[in-house]
N, C-alpha and C positions, 0 to 999 in steps of 0.2 A: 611474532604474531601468535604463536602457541601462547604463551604469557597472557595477552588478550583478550583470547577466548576462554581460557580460562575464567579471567578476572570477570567478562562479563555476564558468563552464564550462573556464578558464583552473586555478581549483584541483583540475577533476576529470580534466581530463587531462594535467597535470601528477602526481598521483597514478599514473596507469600504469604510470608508469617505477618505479614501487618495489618492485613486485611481477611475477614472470610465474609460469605455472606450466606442466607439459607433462601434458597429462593427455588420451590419446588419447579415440574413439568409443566402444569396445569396455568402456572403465572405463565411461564412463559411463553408458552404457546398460545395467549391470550394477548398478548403484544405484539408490534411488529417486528420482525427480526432487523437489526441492528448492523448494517454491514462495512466492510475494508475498503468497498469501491462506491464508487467510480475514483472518488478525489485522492491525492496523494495521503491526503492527512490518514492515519488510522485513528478507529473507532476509539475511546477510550472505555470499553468494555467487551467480557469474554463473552463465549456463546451459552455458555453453562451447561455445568456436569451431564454427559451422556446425550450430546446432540452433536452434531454434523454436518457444519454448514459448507457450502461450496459457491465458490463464488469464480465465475469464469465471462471471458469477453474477446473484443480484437479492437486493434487499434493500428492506426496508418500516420505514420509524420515522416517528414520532410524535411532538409534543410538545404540551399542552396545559397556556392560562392563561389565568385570568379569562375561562372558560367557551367562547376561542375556543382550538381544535382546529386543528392544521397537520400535513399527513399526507403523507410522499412516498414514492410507488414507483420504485427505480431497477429496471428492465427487462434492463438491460445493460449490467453495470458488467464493462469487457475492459479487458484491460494483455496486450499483445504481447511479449513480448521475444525477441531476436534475438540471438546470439554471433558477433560478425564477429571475435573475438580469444578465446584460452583464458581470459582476463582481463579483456573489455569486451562489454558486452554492450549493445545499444540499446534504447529503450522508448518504446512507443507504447499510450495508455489513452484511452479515452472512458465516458462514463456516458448512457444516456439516461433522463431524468426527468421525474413528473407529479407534479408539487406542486397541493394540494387544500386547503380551509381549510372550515371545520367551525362554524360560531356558534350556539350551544345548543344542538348537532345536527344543523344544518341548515347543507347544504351548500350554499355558494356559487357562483356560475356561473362566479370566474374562475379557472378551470383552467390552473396552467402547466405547458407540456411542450417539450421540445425537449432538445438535447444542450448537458450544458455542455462550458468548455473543452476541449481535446485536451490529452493529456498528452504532453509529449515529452522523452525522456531520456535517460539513460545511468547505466549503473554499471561500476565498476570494483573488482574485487580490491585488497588494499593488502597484507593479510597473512592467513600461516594463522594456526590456531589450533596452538599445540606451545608448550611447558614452563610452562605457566599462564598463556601471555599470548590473550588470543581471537583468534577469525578477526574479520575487521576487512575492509569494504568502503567506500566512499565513493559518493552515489546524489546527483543532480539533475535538478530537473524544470524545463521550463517551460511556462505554461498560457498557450498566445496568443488573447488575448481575441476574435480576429475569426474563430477556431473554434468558437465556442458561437452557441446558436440565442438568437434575442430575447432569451427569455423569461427566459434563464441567463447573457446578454454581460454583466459585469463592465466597469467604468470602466476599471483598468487592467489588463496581464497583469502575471500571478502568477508568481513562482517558489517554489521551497523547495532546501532540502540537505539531507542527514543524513547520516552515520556510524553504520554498522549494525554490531553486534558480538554476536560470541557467543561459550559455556562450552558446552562437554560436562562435565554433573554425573554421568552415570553411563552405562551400557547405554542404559538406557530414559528418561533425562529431560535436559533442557538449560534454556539460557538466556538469549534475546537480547534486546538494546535497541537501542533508536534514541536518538539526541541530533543535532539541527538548529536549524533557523531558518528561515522564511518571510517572506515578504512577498505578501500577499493582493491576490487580487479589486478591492475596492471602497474599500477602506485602501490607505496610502503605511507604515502601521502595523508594524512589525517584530513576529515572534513568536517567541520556544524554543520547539521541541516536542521531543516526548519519547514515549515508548515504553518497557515493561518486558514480555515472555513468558514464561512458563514453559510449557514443552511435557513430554507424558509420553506414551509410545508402551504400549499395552496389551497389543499382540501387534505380528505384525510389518506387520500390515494397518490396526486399529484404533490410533488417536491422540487426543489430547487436550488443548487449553492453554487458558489463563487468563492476561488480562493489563489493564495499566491503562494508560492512553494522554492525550495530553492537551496543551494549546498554553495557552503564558504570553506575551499581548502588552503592550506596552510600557504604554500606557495606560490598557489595559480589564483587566477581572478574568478572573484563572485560567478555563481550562474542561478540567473534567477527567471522563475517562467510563472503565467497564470495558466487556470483555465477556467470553466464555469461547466453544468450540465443538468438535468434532467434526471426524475427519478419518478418511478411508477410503482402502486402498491399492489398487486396483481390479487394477491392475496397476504393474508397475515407473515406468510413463510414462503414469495415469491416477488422477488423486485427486479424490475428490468432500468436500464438507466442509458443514456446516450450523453456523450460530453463532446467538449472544443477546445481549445487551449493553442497557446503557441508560446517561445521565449520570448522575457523581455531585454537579457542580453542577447550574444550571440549566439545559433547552436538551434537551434526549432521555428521552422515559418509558419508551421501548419500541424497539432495534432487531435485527429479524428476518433473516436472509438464508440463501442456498444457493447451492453454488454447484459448479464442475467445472475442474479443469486439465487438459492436455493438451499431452504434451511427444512432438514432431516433430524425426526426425533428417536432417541433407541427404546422402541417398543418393547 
């Protein structure tokens, strides 16, 4: 696992060097801020040097079988990011959760709650998006297991990568993916994951996308899930969003959330 995170913080910042760009304050605070949520897929670009964006929500899903019920509320699901480079940005997420279980209706007494792991990151720029080829970023995480409470500590820590990409299909709609790989929690288990979004902007406030998401590990069976949601431009540097989603395998009947970003410039 050491060997691993080595290798991959080794191929994300070697990536830096491929790409820079110059793109003062004044641009960007002239744009809408650009954000991680609501949908699985990540952005494929940073916040840029000396800004601070915060992006935080809650979400409720369910799954039910053979009459037992498992219900979690995340409370506060935060991803930090931070621009110390026009093209590198750092990242810091937590979730706190209350997992609940359900048998014929009737609830059980052992309630888990606590934080699971921290998320600790980085992305970087590789390319833009010009003559059909997409904007193109590089993203890695790692989850150290002796940041999570009890009830959510994982055997070993986790990491993930991806490759986040995107199309401009017109004015009003586009089109990104992710493509990676993980290695989990509680498995030594390798996985693909994957991502697809399609986003359509209604006006220049109201927004919209639909997407299918999903992780293929080495051993075990496919798990693949959609969702769709809602996105509002409150202000240039404030967006509020609500989603839906459930799986298409087994594993999710139901997931709810809402949520708020919030992008900070260093004055």
């Amino acid at each position: 696992m050491k060997n691993k995170i080595i290798l991959l913080w080794c191929l994300i910042i070697g990536s830096g060097a491929l790409y820079a760009q110059d793109e003062n304050e004044s641009e960007k605070s002239s744009q809408p801020l650009v954000t991680d949520r609501p949908d699985a897929t990540e952005a494929s670009s940073t916040v840029g040097k000396g800004i601070l964006q915060i992006e935080s929500g809650g979400l409720y899903d369910s799954f039910e079988e053979n009459s037992i019920k498992n219900e979690n509320y995340t409370y506060n699901t935060t991803l930090v990011r931070y621009g110390i480079l026009d093209n590198l940005e750092l990242r810091l997420g937590w979730d706190f959760v209350e997992g609940t279980t359900k048998v014929n209706g009737n609830k059980l007494d052992n309630v888990t709650s606590g934080l699971s792991p921290l998320l600790l990151g980085v992305k970087i720029d590789i390319a833009e998006e010009k003559n059909g080829m997409p904007e193109i970023a590089l993203i890695g995480h790692v989850f150290p297991l002796f940041s999570a409470s009890k009830d959510y500590r994982p055997e070993t820590t986790a990491i993930d990568f991806r490759f986040s990409l995107s199309h401009t299909l017109s004015e009003n709609s586009s089109i990104a993916y992710n493509i990676g790989g993980q290695w989990g929690n509680d498995s030594p288990e390798a996985a693909a994951i994957y991502t697809v979004a399609y986003g359509y902007s209604f006006t220049e406030k109201f927004g919209m996308y639909a997407e299918l998401y999903g992780d293929l590990p080495e051993d075990s069976k496919a798990n693949h899930y959609w969702d769709a949601g809602l996105t509002y431009l409150v202000s240039n540097d404030l967006q509020i969003d609500t989603y839906f989603g459930r799986s298409i395998t087994k594993g999710q009947d139901i997931l709810i959330g809402l949520g708020a970003s919030l992008r900070l410039f260093n004055n």
